[in-house]
N, C-alpha and C positions, 0 to 999 in steps of 0.2 A: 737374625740380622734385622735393622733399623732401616727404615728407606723413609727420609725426608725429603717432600718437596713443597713450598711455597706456591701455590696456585695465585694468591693476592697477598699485600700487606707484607712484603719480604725485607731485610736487611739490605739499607745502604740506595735506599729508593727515597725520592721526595714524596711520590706517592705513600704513605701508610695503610689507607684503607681501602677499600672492606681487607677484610682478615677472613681466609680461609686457607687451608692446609691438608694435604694429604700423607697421613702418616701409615707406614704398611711394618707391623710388624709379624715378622717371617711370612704367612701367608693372607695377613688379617691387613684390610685395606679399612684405616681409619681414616674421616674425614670431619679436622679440626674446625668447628665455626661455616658457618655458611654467607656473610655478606653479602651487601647491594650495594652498590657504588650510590650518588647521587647522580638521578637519571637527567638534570637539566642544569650544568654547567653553564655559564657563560658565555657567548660567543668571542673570541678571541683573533687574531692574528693563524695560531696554532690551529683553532679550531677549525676556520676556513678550509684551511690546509687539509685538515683529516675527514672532512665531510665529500671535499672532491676527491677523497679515497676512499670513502666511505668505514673508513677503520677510526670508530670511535676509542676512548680511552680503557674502556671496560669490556672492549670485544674479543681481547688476546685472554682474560680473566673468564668470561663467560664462555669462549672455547673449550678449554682447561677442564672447566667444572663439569660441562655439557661433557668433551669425552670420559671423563674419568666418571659420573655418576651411576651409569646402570650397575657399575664394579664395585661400587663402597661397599662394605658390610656392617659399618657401624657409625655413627652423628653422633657429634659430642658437641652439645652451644654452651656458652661459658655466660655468654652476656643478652641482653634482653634487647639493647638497642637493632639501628640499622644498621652497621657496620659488624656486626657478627651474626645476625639471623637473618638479615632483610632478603634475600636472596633467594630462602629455603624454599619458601611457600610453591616457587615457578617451578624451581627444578623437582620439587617435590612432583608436580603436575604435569611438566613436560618431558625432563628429560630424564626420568625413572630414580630418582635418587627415594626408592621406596627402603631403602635400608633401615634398620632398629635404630628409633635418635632417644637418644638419652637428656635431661637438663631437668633441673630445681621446678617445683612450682611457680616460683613469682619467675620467672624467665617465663617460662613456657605462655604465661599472663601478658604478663609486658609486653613480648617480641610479637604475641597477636595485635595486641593493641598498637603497637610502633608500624606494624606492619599495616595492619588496619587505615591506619591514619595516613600512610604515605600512599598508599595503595586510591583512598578514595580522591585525595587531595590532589592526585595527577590525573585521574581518568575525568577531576572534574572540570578541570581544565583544557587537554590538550584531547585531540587524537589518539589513541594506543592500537594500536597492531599488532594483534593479539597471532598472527601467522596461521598457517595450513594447519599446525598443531595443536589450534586452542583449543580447549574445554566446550565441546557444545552440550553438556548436561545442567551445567549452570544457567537455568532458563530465567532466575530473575536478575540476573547481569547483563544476559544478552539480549532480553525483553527492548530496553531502551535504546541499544545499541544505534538501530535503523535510525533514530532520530539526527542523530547530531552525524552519523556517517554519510549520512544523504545530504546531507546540508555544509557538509565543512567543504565541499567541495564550490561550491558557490561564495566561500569567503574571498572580500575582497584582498585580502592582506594575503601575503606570499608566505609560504611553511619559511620555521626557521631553522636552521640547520640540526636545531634539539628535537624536532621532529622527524626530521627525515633518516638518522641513528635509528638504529634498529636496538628500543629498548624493550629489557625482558621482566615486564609489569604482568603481576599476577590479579585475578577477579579476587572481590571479597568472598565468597566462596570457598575457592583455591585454599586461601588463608584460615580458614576457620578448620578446612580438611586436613592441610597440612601440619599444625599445630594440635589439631584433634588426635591424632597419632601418636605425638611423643610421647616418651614413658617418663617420667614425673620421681625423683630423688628427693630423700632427705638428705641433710648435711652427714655426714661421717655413715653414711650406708652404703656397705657395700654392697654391689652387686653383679653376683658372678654369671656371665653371659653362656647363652646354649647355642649349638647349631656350629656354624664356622667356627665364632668368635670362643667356642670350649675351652674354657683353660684360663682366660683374663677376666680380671676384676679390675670394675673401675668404682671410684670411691671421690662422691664429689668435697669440698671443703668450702669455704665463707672466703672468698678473694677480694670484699669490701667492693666500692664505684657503684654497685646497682644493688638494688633489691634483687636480691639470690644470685646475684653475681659469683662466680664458681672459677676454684681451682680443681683441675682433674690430673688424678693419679691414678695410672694404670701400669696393672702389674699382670705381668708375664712372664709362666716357668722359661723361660727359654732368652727374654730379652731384658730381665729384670723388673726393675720398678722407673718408670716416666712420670713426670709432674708436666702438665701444662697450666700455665701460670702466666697470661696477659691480663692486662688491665686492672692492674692491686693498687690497693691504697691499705696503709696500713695504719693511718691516723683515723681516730674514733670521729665522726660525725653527727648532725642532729637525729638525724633516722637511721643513722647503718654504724655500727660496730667496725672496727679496721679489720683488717684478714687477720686468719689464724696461722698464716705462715710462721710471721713474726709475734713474741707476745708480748704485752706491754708489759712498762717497766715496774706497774705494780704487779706484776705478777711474773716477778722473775727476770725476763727477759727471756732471749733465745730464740733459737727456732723450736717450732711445735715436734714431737718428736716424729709423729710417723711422717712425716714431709721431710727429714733431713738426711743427706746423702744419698738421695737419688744415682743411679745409673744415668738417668740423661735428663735434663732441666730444658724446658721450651719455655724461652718467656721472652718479654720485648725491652725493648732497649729507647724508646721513642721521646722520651724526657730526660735520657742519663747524661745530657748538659744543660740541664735545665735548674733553676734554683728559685722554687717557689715564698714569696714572703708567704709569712704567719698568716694562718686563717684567722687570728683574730684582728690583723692590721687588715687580710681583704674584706673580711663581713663589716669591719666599719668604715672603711671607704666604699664598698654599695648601697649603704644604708644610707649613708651622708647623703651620698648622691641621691639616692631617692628622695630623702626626704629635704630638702633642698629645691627639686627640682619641680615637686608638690607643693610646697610651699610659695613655689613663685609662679603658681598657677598654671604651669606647667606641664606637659604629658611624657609619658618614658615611654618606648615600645623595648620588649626585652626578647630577643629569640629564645628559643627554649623549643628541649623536644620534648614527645607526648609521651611518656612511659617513666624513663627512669631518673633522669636527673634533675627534672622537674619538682619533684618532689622532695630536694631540698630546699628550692628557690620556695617552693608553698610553705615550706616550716620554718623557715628563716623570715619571711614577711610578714608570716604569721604571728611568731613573735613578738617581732619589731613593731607591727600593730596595734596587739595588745599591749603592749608596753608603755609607745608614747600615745595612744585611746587617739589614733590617725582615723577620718570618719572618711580618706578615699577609695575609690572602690577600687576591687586587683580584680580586670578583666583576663578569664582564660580564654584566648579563641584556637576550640580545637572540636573537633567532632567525638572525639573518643575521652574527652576530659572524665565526666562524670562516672560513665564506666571504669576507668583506670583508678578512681576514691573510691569506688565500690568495693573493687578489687582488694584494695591495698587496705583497706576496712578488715576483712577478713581474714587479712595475716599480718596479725601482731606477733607473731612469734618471731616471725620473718626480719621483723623492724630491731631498732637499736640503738645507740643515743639514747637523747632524752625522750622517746616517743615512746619507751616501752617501760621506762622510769616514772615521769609523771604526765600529767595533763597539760594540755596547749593552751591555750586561752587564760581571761582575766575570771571567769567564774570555775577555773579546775582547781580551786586552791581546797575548798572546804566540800561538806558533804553534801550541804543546801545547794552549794552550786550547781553541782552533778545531778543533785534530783530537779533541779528545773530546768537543766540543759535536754534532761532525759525526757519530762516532759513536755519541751519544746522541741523535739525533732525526733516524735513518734516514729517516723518514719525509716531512719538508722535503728536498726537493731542488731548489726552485725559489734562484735568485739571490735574494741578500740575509735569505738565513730567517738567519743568525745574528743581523744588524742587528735584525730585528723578531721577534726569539725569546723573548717575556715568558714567563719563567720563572713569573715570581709571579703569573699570568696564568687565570681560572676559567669557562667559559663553563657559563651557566645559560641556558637557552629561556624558564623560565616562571619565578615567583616561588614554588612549590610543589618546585620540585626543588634549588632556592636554602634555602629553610627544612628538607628533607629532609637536606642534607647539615653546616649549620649553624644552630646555634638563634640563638633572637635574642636572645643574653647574651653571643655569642662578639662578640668587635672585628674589624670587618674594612671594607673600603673596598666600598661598592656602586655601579660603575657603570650606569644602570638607562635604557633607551630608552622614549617618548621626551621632548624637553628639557621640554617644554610645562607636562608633566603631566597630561595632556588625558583621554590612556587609556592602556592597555597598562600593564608591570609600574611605571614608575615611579609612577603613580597608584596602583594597587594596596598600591604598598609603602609608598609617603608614609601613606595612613591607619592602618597599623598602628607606622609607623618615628615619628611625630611625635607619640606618646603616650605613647614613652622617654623623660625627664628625660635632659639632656647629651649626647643623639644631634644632630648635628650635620647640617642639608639644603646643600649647597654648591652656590652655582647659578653658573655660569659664562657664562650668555647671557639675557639680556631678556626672552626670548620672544617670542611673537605677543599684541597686547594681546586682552583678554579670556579669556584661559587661565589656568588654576590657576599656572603657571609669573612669568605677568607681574605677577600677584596679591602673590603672595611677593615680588617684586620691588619693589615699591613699597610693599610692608610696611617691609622695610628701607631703603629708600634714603629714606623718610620718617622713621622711626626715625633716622638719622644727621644729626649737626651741620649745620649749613650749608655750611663749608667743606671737610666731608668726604666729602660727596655723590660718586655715580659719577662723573659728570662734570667734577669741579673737578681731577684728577689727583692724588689722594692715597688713599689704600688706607682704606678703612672699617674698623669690627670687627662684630663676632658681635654680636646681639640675640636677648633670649630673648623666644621666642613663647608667647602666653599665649590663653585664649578658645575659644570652640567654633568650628567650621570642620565646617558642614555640606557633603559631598560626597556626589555620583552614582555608585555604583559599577555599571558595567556587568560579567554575567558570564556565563557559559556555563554550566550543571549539565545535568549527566544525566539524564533520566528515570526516575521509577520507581513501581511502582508502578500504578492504574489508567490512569494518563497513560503509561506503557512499553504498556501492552497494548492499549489505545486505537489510540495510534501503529502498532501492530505490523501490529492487523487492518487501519487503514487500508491500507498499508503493502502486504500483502498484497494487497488486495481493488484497489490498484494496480496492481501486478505482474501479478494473472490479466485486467485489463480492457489491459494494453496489451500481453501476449502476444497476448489474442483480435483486437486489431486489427491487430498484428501479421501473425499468422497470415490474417486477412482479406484486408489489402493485398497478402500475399503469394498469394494465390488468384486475388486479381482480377488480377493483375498477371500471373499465368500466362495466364489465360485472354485477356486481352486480345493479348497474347505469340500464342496458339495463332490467334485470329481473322484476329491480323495475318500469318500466315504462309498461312493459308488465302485469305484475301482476296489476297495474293502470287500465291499460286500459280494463282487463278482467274483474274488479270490475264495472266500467262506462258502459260496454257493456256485459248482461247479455244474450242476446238473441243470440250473435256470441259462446257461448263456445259449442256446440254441435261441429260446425265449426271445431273448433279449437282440441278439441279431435279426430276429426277421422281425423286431417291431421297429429299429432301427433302418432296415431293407425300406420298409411301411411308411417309416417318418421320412427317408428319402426321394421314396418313389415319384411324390409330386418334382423335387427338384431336378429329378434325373430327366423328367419329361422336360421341366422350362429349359435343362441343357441340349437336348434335342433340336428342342423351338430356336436356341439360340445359333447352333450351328445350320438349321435349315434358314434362317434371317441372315446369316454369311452371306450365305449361298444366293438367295435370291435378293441381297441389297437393301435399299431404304422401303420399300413396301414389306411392312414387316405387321403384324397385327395388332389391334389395341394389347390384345391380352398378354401378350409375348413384352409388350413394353409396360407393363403393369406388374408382371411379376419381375423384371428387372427392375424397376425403382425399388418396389419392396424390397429384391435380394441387396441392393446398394444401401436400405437405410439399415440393415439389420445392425450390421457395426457400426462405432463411432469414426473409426478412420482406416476402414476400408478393410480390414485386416478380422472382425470378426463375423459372422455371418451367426443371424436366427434362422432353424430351420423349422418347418411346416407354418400353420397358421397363425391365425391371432391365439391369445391368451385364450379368450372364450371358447375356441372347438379343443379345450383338454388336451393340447397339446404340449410337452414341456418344452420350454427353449433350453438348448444347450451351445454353447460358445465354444468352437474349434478354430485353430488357427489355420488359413487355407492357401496353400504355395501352388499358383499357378506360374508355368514356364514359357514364356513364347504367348502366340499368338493362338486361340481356342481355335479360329478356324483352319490352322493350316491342319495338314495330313501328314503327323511327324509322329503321329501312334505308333507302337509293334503290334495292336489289337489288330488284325484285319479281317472283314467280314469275308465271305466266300464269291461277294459280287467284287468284289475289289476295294469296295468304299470304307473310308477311315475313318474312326470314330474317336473324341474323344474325349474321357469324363472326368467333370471334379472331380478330386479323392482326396480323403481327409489322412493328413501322415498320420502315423501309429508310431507314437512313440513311448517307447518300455521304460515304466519308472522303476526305477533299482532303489529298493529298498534299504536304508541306511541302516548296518545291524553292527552289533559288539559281542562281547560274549556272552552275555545273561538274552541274546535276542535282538527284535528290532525296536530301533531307538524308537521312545516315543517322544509325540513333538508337544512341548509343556505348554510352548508359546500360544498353538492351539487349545489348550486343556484348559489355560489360565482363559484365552476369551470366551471360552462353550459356558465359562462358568459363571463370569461376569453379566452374560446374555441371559443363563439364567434368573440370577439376582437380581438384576435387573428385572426381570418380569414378573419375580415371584415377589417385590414390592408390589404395594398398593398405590392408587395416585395421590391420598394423602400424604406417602414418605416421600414420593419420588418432589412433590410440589415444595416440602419442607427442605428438601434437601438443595431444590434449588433456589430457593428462596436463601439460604444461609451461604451460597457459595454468592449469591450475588451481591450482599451484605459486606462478606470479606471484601471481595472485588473493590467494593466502594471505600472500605477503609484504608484500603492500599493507594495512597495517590499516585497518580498518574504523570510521570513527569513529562512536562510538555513538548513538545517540538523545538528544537534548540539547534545554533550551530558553533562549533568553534572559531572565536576571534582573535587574530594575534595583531597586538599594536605597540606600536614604538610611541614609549612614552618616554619625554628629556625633564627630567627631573630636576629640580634647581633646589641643589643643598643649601641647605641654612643652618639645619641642627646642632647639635652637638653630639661629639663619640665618644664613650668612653668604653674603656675595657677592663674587667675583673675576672679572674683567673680560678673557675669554680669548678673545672672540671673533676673535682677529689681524685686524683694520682699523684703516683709515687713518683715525690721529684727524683732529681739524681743523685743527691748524695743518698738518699733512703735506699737505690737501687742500689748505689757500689757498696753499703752495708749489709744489705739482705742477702742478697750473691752471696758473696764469701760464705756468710752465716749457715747456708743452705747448704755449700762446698760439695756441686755436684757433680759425680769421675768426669759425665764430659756435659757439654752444655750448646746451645741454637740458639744463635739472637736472632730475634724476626720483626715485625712491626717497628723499624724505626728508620729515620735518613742518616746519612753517611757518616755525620760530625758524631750523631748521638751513639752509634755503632763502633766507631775508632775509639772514643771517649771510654767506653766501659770497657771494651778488650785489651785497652793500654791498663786503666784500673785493675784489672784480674791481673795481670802480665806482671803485677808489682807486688803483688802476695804471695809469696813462695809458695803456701801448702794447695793453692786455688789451682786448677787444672788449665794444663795449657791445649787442650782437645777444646778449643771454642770455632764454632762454626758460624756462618753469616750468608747462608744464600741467598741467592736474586731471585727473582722470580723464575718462576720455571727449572732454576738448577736443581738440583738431586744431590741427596746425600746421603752416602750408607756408611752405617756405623756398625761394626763388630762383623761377624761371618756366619753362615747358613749355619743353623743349628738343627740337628734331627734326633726328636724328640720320640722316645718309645715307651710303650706301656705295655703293663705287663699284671697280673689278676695272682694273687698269694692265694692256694689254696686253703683251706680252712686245719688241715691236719697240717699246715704247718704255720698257721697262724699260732697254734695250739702248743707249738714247739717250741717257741721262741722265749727266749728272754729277754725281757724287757729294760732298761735301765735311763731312770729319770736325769735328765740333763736340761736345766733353767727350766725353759716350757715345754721342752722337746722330749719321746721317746727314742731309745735308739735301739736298735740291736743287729744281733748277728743272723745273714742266711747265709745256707748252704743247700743248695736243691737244682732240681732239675729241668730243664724249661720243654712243656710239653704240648700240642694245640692238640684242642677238643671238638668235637663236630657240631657240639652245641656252642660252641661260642667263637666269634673271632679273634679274640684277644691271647695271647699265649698265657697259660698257667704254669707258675712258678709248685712243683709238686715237691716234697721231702726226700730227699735223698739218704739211702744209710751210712751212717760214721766207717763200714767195711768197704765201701764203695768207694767212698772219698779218699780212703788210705790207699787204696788199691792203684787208684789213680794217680796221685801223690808219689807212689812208689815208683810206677814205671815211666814219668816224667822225670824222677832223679836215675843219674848215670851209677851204672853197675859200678861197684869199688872195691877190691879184695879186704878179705876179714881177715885179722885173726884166728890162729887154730883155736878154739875154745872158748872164743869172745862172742856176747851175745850180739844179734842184730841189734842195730840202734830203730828207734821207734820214734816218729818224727811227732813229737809232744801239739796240740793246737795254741795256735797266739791268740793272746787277748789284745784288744786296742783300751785306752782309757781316751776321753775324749775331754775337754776342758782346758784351762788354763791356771793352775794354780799361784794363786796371793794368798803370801804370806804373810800378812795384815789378819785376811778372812780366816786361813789356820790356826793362827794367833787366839781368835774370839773366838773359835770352834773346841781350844781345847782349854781355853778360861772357863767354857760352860762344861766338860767334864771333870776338873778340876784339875787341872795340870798344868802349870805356871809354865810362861815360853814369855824370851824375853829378845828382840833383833838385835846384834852385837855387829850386825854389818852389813856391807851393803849385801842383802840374797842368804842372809845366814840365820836362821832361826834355832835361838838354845831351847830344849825342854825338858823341863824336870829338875830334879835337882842343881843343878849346875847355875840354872835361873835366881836360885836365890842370892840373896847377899849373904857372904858369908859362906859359903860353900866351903867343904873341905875336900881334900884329896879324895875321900875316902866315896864320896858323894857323885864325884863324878862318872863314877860305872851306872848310877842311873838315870844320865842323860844322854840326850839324841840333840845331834843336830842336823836340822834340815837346810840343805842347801839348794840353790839354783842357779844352775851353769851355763845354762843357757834355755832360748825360745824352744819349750817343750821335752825341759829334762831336769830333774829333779833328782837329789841324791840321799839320801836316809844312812846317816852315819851315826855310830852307840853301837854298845856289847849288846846282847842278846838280855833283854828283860822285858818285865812287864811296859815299860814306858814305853819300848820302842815300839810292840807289837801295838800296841792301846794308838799311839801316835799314828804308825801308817793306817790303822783302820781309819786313822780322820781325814786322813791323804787321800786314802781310796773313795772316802765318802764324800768327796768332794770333786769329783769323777765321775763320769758316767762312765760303766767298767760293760764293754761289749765282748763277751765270753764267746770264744771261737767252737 
């Protein structure tokens, strides 16, 4: 049985993203894609609304995930962006989703990197609240923490309601653990899973949109074969090959085989009314506009994300660069930029288009080129850096060292992370960039609704004619922005001033309170250390404790008299004598807080100190003893409780403690150095120390800045997906028994189910749930195994059908004490009969008529064409000729000209129906010679 449910990114939702799914087949709890919503939406009318409920829009999604994680048994990411991984890293760290995840290398690359970059670009901004749950082993995340936590609270600006959502942002860290884990696929490998998951194979494939962007098919004895299949494009691109679903039409066409007719098809439906113009009417209306709007000295800011889709906008300008010898520069502002070309350097295999075909650039054409590109950037040594070598190419981290190196009058291209507009530098730069007249915002993706991104988005696309809309398949133009555009700008400053000095002494007054505890633990932890080795040694040496008690007795003796002194100073009031108040101060300071007491002298009279905890009750001098002397008088004395330590033991003995082991041994090392190493050592940790900078004391600021539009918008439609007629074509082609549309809104979800609904042989099993709904498909299956002994492995016969063995058993099913599995053992042919016999009903016989003997059935397995019998018996030389529909002559009778007399030796085969075959001719050689080719064309399973 199938059990589908939609956690995010469901059918018939305006919301689409993130995309995550939990699929459970029969006992195997799969969890499709892991998403992150974007964590700083817009403030809205709506939003007011859900803040004073505090139910943001990703909290009923984040619920979901959070309960359903500890339970997964298996991650499958398809895509590398935020809306299918961004999510993982948290629950990977907080809420147990430690399950076996599976995905491509360049995923596994990318969705760190994506993650990476979203990850730093929010904490660098806002406040995160990290909850009771966070990670406190991450000590260089949480290092700076104290800085901007102590200080955001002194900001003069009020939280905005995107802060006060409870969002579930992961440490870098987190990130780097949680992607360190996944297990890493080639394309068409399969890989058959252990432990729960026994029994299913998943087998990734090339779904086009991203570098290693993935189709996955998973097969199970019990529920068939599954295809999950979001986010395809099947058109060829500069860097990525189209999916393998579909193949192109020099190569056939079709669908791929092992992907076709699937048991159940999961795929999206989120463009299937959608009608994208030609990529080569969009790459020249981007290009126009670029170089247009550089020419008119001009600047463009472009959103773009940091990982995957980037990286066509880079080889497409790259191009167009070299082509028209354009001398502007293409700023990247992203912190993760150069690492993600590192990356993607390194797998060329990966790539596709014309990146794996030839070289990028105006000097990749000839050989000379290559050897002085090669030694002009020594420094690339991985495959494919000339292919991916942007010359014209600028990385900027922030938007401060982007304005440091160029002012904002020069023309140049800004690619800026990320798409949304949410936060980080494209936000930042949007409110200074869209207050130029003729600076130009080029948005190349939709967004996430409710984001600055999607905002613009339906500025224009409402702004354009009817017919010119994004989705009518005709290229829009430019609209100039006009009006005020109130935005949130979150940011980080530095301290200064009484707020710097404030922070500093807290700061300090930090530092000296968790040395003293430090140094505290580290006391007690000796002493207890010391107790326990004495307490060893009194258990080992039974014959020494009389010893050891009366020198105890000895080392109390003094104190038992100053409690004497103390109850006679009761007694006789404030005249009490120097000495008596002499050894009371010293008994006062022996502890720090009153609770541990030094007993005997100082260090110098060879006395050891030992620390007891000391529980006095009441008042020393009342008379509430049971002791009583024979005069009457009541006495009463410290006593030290005795408390019995119980030994932690298992079965091999008592545990030992490693935690001690590891520091006896460290103390050692530590002293078995010399002070040459010990000076070198700290000499090089203080070295580090200092290369590591130190980020300053900072606090978070949020300010309302009113933006005054001037710019210009335009939009070009680059996200590489499958428009909707490519979708209502692929479907059918795939024709899977039953099929899930997920990821798309209401119109795009009606639109394709009315399409399938008009192709007769397309399944009418199509499903569309909402979020959270459930859906099961087919019914409990119980699945048994069972172990063929070896003697009747031995027995069998075997008989070859296409790729498949088949044969016949007959045996006994028997369990062994060596194994839990049942064994299938050989049974004898008298046994069988025997059984056979007294299952069939007693019948009267005949006086003299022999018992009938119940013969064994053979099965033949196949399907006979008689086209392929035709060929089978031209190659033994026996002429057969189809005379109708199902009727094959052979032999003589095939010829022209045949006589009467000829006709005794032919045969003809006929077919009368699905699975029956008739063999009519007199008795000769042809007929016998004929059915051998019948049977040989058959797998013949002998009973």
């Amino acid at each position: 049985m199938i059990t589908f449910t939609p956690l995010s990114g469901a059918a018939r939702t305006p919301r689409t993203v993130p995309l995550a799914y939990l699929l459970q087949v029969d006992d195997v709890r799969i969890l499709l894609d892991c998403g992150s919503p974007d964590w700083c939406p817009e403030p809205s009318a709506d939003d007011a609304e859900e803040s004073t409920e505090h139910v943001p829009p990703w909290e009923k999604y984040c619920d979901a995930l959070k309960e359903c994680a500890p339970s997964v048994d298996l991650v499958l990411l398809s895509h590398g962006d935020l809306s299918h991984t961004g999510l993982y890293p948290y629950a990977h760290a907080h809420w147990g989703l430690t399950a076996p995840a599976y995905t491509t290398l360049p995923v596994q690359a990318m969705a760190r990197i994506a993650a990476t970059e979203d990850v730093e670009g929010i904490r660098d901004e806002q406040p995160v609240d990290d909850g009771p749950d966070s990670d406190q082993s991450t000590g260089s995340e949480n290092s700076a923490s104290p800085a901007p936590d102590a200080a955001s609270h002194s900001s003069p600006s009020p939280p905005s309601p995107c802060i006060m959502k409870r969002r579930y942002i992961a440490t870098v860290q987190q990130v780097h653990d949680a992607f360190d884990s996944v297990n890493v696929l080639r394309y068409s490998q399969p890989c058959h899973l252990q432990g729960k998951c026994q029994g299913l194979t998943i087998i990734p494939f090339n779904a086009g949109h991203t570098l290693g962007g993935t189709i996955w098919k998973i097969r199970s004895p019990s529920a068939g074969t599954i295809l999950y299949a979001v986010d395809m494009n099947h058109m060829r691109e500069r860097h990525l090959d189209g999916t393998v679903l579909i193949r192109q039409a020099s190569a056939g066409g079709g669908v791929f085989e092992s992907l076709a007719r699937p048991d159940l098809l999961i795929t999206d439906a989120e463009r299937a009314n959608v009608t994208t113009a030609r990529r080569k009417d969009r790459d020249a209306a981007l290009l126009d506009c670029v170089t247009a709007t550089l020419s008119s000295r001009n600047s463009l800011l472009l959103p773009c994300d940091s990982s995957t889709r980037v990286l066509e906008l880079l080889v497409l300008l790259d191009q167009h660069w070299n082509y028209s010898r354009l001398k502007y520069p293409i700023c990247l502002l992203s912190r993760t930029g150069r690492e993600m070309l590192t990356f993607v350097r390194s797998m060329m295999e990966w790539l596709g288009g014309t990146i794996s075909k030839e070289d990028v650039g105006e000097d990749g054409t000839g050989h000379g080129g290559r050897d002085r590109r090669r030694r002009d950037d020594d420094d690339d040594e991985a495959l494919g850096a000339f292919a991916l070598r942007f010359r014209h190419l600028e990385f900027f981290p922030n938007p401060q060292s982007l304005m440091q190196r160029y002012s904002s009058k020069d023309p140049k291209l800004i690619l800026a992370v990320p798409p949304t507009l949410s936060h980080g530098p494209s936000r930042s730069l949007f409110a200074q960039f869209a207050e130029i007249p003729d600076n130009v915002v080029l948005l190349t993706g939709r967004s996430e609704p409710g984001t600055l991104g999607r905002l613009l988005f339906d500025k224009w696309n409402n702004a354009q004619r009817e017919e010119a809309k994004w989705d009518r398949g005709k290229i829009g133009s430019n609209i100039m922005m006009d009006g005020v555009l109130r935005l949130e700008i979150h940011s980080k400053v530095p301290l200064q001033g009484a707020e710097l000095e404030e922070f500093l002494a807290k700061e300090r007054a930090a530092k000296e309170k968790e040395a003293a505890q430090q140094a505290a633990m580290a006391r007690q932890q000796r002493m207890l250390e010391a107790d326990e080795g004495q307490s060893e040694s009194e258990s080992d040496d039974n014959s020494d404790s009389d010893d050891e008690e009366n020198e105890v007795e000895r080392t109390l003796g003094e104190d038992l008299m100053d409690t004497t002194d103390d109850l006679k100073r009761a007694r006789e009031g404030p005249n009490a004598s120097s000495r008596s108040g002499t050894k009371r101060k010293r008994g006062e300071s022996g502890g720090a807080d009153g609770t541990e007491w030094a007993l005997g002298n100082d260090v110098e009279d060879g006395v050891t100190r030992i620390s007891f905890d000391i529980y006095l009750k009441g008042n020393v001098a009342k008379a509430t003893s049971f002791f009583k002397s024979a005069e009457g008088q009541t006495q009463r004395f410290r006593m030290f409780p005795y408390v019995e330590k119980k030994r932690k033991v298992d079965e091999y003995g008592e545990i030992v403690d490693v935690g001690m082991w590891l520091r006896k041994g460290r103390v050692l090392e530590e002293d078995a150095e010399d002070e040459e190493a010990k000076e070198a050592r700290r000499r090089k940790e203080e070295e580090e120390a200092k290369k590591v900078p130190r980020e300053p004391p900072s606090k978070f600021v949020t300010s309302i800045a009113e933006v005054q539009l001037a710019c210009r918008l335009f939009f070009v439609d680059l996200e590489g997906l499958n428009d909707g007629r490519a979708v209502k074509t692929i479907v059918p082609q795939v024709n899977p028994r039953k099929m899930i549309l997920i990821h798309a809104p209401q119109a795009a979800t009606e639109s394709l189910i009315e399409s399938c609904a008009n192709i007769r042989a397309m399944t009418k099993e199509i499903y569309a749930p909402s979020q959270g709904e459930t859906v099961q498909i087919g019914q409990q299956t119980n699945s048994f195994s069972i172990s063929l002994s070896d003697e009747l492995l031995a027995s069998i016969k075997m008989s070859r059908f296409e790729d498949n063995e088949v044969g016949y058993v007959a045996g006994r099913i028997s369990s062994l004490a060596t194994s839990t599995i049942p064994v299938l053992l050989p049974a004898s042919s008298a046994s069988i009969q025997s059984q056979v016999a007294t299952q069939q009903p007693l019948q009267p016989r005949m006086l003299g008529s022999r018992p009938k003997q119940p013969l064994p059935q053979s099965t033949m397995i196949g399907e006979l064409k008689l086209t392929a019998l035709k060929a089978r018996l031209a190659q033994v030389g026996i002429q057969a000729e189809l005379v109708g529909e199902g009727v094959l002559i052979c032999g003589a009778a095939a010829r022209r000209g045949a006589t009467a007399e000829s006709l005794e030796d032919s045969v003809a085969v006929r077919k009368t129906g699905r699975g029956r075959v008739e063999l009519e001719g007199s008795v000769s050689d042809i007929y016998y010679r004929v059915r051998k080719e019948i049977y040989a064309l058959h797998a013949l399973v002998a009973a």
